[in-house]
TILUMLUM-859687 format. One record per residue (C-alpha): x negated, y, z; residue number from 0. Coordinates in Angstrom, 1 decimal, always signed. Layout:
<atoms>
X,Y,Z,NUM
...
</atoms>
This chain:
<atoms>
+0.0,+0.0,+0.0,0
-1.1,+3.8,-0.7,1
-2.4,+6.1,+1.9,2
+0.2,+8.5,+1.1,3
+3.2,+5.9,+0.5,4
+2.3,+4.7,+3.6,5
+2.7,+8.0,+5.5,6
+6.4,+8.4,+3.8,7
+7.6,+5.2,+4.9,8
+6.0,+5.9,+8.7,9
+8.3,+9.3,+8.4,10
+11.2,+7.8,+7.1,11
+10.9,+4.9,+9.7,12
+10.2,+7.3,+12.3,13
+13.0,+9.4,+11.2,14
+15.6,+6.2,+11.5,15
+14.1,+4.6,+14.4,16
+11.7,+6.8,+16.4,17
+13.3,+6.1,+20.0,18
+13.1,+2.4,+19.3,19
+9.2,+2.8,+18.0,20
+8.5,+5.2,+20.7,21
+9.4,+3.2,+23.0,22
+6.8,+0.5,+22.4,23
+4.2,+2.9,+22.7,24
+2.8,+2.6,+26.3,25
+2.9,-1.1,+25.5,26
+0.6,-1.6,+22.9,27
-2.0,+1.2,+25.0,28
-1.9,-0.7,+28.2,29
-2.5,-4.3,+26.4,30
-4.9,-5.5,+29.0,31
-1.6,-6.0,+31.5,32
+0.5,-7.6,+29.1,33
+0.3,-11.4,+27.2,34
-2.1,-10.8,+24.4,35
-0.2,-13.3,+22.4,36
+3.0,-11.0,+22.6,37
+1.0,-7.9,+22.1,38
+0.1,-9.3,+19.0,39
+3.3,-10.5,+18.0,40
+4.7,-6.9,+18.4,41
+2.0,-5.6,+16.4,42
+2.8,-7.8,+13.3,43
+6.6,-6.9,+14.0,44
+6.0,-3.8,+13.4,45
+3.7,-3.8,+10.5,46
+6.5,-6.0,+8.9,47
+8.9,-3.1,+9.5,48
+6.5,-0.6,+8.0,49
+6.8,-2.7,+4.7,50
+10.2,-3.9,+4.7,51
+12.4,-2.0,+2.3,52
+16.2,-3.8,+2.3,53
+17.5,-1.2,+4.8,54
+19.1,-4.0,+6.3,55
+16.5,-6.1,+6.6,56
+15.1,-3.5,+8.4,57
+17.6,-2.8,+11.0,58
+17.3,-6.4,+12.0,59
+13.5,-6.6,+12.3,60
+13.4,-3.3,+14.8,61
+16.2,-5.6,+16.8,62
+14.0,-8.0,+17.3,63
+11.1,-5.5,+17.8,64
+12.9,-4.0,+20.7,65
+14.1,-7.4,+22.4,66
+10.7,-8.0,+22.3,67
+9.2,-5.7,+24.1,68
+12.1,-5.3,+26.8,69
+11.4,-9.0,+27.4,70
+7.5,-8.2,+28.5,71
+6.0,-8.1,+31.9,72
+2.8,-7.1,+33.0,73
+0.8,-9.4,+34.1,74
+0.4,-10.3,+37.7,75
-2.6,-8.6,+39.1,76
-2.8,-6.2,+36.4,77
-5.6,-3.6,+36.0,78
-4.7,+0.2,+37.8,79
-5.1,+2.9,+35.6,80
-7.4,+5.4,+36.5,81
-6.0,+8.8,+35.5,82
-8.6,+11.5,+34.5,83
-7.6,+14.7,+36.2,84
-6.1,+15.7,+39.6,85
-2.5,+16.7,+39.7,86
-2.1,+20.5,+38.6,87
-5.5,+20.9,+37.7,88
-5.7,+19.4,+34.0,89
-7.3,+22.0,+31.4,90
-5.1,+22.5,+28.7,91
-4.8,+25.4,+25.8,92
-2.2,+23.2,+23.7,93
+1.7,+24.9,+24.3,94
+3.5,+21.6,+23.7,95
+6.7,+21.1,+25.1,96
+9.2,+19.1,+23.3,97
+9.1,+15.7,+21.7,98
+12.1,+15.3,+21.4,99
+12.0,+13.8,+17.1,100
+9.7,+11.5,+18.4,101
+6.6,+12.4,+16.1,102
+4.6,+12.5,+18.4,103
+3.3,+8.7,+20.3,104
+3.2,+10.5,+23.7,105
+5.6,+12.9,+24.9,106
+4.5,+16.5,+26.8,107
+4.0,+14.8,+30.0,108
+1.5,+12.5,+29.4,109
-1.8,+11.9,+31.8,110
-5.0,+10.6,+30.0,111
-6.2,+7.4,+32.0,112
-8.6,+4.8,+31.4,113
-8.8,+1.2,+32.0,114
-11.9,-0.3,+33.3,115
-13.0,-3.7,+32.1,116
-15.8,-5.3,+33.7,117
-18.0,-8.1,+33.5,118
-18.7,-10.7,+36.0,119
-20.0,-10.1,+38.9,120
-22.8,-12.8,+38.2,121
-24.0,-10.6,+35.0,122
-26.4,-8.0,+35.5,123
-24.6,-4.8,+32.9,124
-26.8,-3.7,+30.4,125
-24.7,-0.1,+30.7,126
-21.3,+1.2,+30.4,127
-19.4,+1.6,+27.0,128
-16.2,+4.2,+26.7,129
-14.1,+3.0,+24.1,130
-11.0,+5.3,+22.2,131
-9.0,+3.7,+19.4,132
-7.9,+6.1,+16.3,133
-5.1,+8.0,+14.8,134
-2.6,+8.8,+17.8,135
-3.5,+5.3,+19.7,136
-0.1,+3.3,+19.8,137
-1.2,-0.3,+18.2,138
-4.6,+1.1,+17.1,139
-5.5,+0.2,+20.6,140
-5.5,-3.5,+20.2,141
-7.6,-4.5,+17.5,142
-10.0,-1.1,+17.8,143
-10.2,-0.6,+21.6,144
-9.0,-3.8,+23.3,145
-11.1,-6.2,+21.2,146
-14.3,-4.0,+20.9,147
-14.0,-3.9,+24.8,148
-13.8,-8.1,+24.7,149
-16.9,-7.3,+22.1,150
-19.5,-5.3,+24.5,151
-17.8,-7.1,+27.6,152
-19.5,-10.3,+25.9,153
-22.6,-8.5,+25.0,154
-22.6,-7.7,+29.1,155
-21.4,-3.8,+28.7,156
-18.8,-2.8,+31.7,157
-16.1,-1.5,+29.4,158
-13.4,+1.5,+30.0,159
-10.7,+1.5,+27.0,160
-10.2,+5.3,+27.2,161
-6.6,+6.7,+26.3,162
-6.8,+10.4,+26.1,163
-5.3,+13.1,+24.5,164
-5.2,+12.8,+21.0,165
-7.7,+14.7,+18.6,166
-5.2,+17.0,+16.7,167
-1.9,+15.5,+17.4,168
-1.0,+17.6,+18.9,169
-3.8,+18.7,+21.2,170
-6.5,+20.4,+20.3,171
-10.4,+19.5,+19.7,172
-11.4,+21.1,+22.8,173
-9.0,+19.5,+25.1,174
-9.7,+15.8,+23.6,175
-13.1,+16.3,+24.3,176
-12.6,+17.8,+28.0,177
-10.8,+13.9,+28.2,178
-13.6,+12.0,+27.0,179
-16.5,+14.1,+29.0,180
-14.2,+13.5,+32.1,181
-14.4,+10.2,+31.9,182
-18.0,+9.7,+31.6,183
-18.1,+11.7,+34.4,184
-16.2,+9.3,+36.8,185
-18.1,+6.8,+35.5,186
-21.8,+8.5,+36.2,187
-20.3,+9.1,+40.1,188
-19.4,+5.8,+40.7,189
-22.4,+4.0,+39.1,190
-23.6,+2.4,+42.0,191
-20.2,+0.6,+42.2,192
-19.9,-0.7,+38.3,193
-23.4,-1.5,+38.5,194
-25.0,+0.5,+36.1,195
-27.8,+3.5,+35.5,196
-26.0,+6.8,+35.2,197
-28.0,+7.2,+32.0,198
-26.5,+4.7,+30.0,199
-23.2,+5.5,+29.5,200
-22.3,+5.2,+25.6,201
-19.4,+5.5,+23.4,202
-18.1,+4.1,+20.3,203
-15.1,+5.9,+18.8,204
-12.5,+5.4,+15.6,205
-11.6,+7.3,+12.9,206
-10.2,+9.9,+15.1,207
-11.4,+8.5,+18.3,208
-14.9,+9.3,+16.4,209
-13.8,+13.2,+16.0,210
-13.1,+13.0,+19.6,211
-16.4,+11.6,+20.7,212
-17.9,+14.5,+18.4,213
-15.7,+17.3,+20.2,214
-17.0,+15.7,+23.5,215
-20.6,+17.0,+22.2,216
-19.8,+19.8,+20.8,217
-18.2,+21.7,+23.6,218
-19.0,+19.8,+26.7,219
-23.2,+19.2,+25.9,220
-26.3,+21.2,+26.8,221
-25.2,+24.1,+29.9,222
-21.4,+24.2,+28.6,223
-18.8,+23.7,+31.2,224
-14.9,+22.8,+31.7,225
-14.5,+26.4,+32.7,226
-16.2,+27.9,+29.8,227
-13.2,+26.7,+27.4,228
-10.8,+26.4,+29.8,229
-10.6,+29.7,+32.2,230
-8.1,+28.9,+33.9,231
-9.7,+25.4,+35.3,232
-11.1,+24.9,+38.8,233
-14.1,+22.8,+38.8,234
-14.8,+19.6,+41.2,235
-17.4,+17.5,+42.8,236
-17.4,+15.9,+39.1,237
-18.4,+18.4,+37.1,238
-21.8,+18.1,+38.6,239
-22.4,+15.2,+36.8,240
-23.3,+15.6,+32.8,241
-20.5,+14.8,+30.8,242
-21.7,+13.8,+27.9,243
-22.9,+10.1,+26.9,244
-26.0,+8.8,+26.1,245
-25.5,+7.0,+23.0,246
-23.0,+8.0,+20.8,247
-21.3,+4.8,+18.3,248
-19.5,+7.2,+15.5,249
-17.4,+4.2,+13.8,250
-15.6,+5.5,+10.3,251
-15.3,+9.0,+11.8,252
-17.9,+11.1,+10.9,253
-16.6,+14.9,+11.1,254
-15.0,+16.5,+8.4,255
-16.5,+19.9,+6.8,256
-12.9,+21.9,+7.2,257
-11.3,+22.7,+10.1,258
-8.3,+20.5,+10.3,259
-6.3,+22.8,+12.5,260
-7.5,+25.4,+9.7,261
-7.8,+24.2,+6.5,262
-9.1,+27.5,+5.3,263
-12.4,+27.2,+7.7,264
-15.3,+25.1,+7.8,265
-15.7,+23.2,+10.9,266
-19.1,+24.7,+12.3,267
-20.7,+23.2,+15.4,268
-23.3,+26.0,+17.3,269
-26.1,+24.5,+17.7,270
-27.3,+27.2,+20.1,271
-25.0,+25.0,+22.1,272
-24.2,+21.3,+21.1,273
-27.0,+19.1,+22.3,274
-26.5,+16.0,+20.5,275
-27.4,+12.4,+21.9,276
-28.9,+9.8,+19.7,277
-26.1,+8.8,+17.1,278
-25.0,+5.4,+15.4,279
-23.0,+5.4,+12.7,280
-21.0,+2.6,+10.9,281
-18.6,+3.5,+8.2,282
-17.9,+1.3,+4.8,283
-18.6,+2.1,+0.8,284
-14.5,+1.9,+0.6,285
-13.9,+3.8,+3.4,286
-12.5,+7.8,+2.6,287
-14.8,+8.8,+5.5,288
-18.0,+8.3,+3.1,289
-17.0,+11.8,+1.6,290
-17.5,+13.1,+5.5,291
-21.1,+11.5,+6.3,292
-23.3,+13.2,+3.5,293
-22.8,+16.7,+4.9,294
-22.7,+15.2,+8.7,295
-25.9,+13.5,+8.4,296
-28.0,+16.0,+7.1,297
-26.6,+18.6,+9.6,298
-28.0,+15.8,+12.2,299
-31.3,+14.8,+10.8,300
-31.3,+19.2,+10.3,301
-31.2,+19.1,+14.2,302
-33.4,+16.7,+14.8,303
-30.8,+14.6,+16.1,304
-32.0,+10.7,+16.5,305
-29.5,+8.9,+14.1,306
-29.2,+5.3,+12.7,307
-26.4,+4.5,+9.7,308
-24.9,+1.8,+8.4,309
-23.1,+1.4,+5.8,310
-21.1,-1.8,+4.6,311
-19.9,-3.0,+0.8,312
-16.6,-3.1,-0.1,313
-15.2,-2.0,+3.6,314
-11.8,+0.3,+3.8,315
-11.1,+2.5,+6.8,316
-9.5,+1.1,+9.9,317
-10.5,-2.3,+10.4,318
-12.2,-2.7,+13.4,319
-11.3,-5.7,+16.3,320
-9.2,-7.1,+13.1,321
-10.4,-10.8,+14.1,322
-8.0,-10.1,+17.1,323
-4.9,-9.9,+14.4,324
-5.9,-12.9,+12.3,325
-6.4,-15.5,+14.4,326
-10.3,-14.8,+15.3,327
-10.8,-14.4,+11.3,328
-12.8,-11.7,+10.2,329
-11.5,-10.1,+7.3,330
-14.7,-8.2,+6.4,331
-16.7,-10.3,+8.6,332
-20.4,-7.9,+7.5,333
-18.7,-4.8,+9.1,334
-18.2,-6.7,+12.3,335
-22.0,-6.4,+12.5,336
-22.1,-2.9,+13.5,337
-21.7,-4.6,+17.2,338
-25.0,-6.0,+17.5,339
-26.7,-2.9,+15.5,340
-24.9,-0.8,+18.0,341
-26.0,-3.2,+20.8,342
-29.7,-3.0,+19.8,343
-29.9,+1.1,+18.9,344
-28.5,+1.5,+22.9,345
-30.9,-1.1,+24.2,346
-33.6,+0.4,+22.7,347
-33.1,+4.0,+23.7,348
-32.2,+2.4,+27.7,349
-35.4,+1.1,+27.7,350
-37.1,+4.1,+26.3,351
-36.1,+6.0,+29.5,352
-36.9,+3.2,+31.7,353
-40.6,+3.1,+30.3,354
</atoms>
């Protein structure tokens, strides 16, 4: 299907049944409490309401889609969120108040979180991995967060599947990034207890989660602050800790060269403030995002930034963690090696620092 035949039947879809779709949002995120095997079968569900075109047909499948997920229970023992901000004291610059068409996968009153998945306690971590899915989240959680986080768990990473807000959709760069540097500041402070050096903290990010891991950079790196974007914020014991990571994994989202909130204006980082960490980048030959790495590259290597890139024949965008929807088969099993690129690139800048 096209890219942009698939973003009219999404709207007409959305337009139809957005309650019903909605409603399975906070679902698909928070797959680590629920069945994996029902997770799954609501993710095919509603790809096979995304294609279906007997109108119909298609009022039967959604249904079944919502006597789906109304049947599912967490899991006993389930993993606690851990929500990102104090209460009243969340930075925002983004007025968005009503959801009420459903556009949008999280309404006005959403609270970023993470999960943390760990390892053993009889493995010794080799460092922490943050983890954000693309587009708005919803199902790309599963295959791009969940199963990378099963990925660097095995590799012996202490994972956190990240779910913040949104780069774009509607919240800005600034405050997706706040989200992310957040994070790997709870992390850093609590070190000792997941087991890990405060200085290996990485991130891989998707598509849009990659965008977000770039806005992390460029306004929360070098001396910038919380405050400094967000005046009206009131700084804690956290913001003492840096709150940027110290690998960055940019998977098929390299930064565009226009602003995407204005499409009239490039998209210039200031360098007289952005410190960037070493960068890995994975994207494939198919993949739209190849138009965004020429100009993002050589504005790196400009900077001196350390930088590794892959790129993988025949590859489209989006399929990360897809062994996860296909029965443990790799559809494009060489981009699946980005893992233990991205595995070795960390290792070898860890050990660096510990030399």
């Amino acid at each position: 299907m096209e890219f942009n035949e698939l973003i009219s039947r999404r709207e007409k879809m959305n337009a139809k049944f957005g309650k019903q779709l909605f409603d399975a949002v906070e679902i698909f995120e928070d797959v680590v409490n629920y069945d994996t095997q029902d997770e799954l079968k609501l993710y095919h569900m509603y790809s096979e309401i995304e294609q279906e075109t007997d109108d119909a047909k298609q009022e039967e499948l959604v249904r079944k889609f919502v006597d789906l997920y109304s049947s599912m229970k967490k899991k006993e023992n389930s993993l606690e969120r851990i929500y990102l901000w104090n209460d009243g004291n969340m930075p925002k610059n983004t007025e968005y108040s009503d959801n009420s068409d459903y556009k949008k996968k999280h309404n006005p009153d959403f609270r970023p979180y993470m999960y943390a998945m760990l390892v053993d306690e009889s493995i010794t971590p080799k460092g922490a991995m943050v983890v954000v899915a693309g587009g708005d989240h919803g199902r790309c959680v599963i295959p791009e967060a969940y199963q990378t986080c099963l990925d660097f768990n095995a590799l012996g990473y202490q994972c956190f599947l990240l779910l913040n807000r949104v780069n774009h959709n509607p919240w800005s760069k600034e405050e997706s990034g706040a989200d992310v540097a957040r994070a790997i500041r709870i992390i850093r402070a609590n070190a000792e207890e997941y087991r890990i050096r405060p200085d290996q903290v990485g991130y891989a990010g998707f598509s849009n989660g990659g965008l977000t891991g770039d806005n992390c950079i460029r306004f929360f790196s070098g001396t910038q602050t919380v405050k400094d974007h967000f005046p009206e914020y009131v700084p804690d014991e956290l913001d003492a800790y840096p709150g940027v990571m110290d690998a960055y994994c940019c998977i098929y989202g390299p930064r565009f060269r226009m602003d995407l909130q204005n499409p009239d204006k490039e998209d210039i980082v200031d360098y007289t403030k952005a410190v960037y960490p070493p960068t890995f980048i994975a994207v494939g030959r198919k993949d739209f995002a190849m138009n965004n790495l020429y100009h993002y590259l050589n504005e790196l290597v400009d900077h001196n930034v350390p930088v590794e890139v892959h790129t993988f024949a025949g590859v489209p965008h989006g399929i990360a963690g897809f062994k996860i929807l296909n029965g443990g088969i790799e559809q494009y099993p060489n981009f699946n090696l980005w893992i233990p690129l991205a595995d070795a690139f960390m290792q070898e800048i860890y050990q660096k620092r510990a030399d």
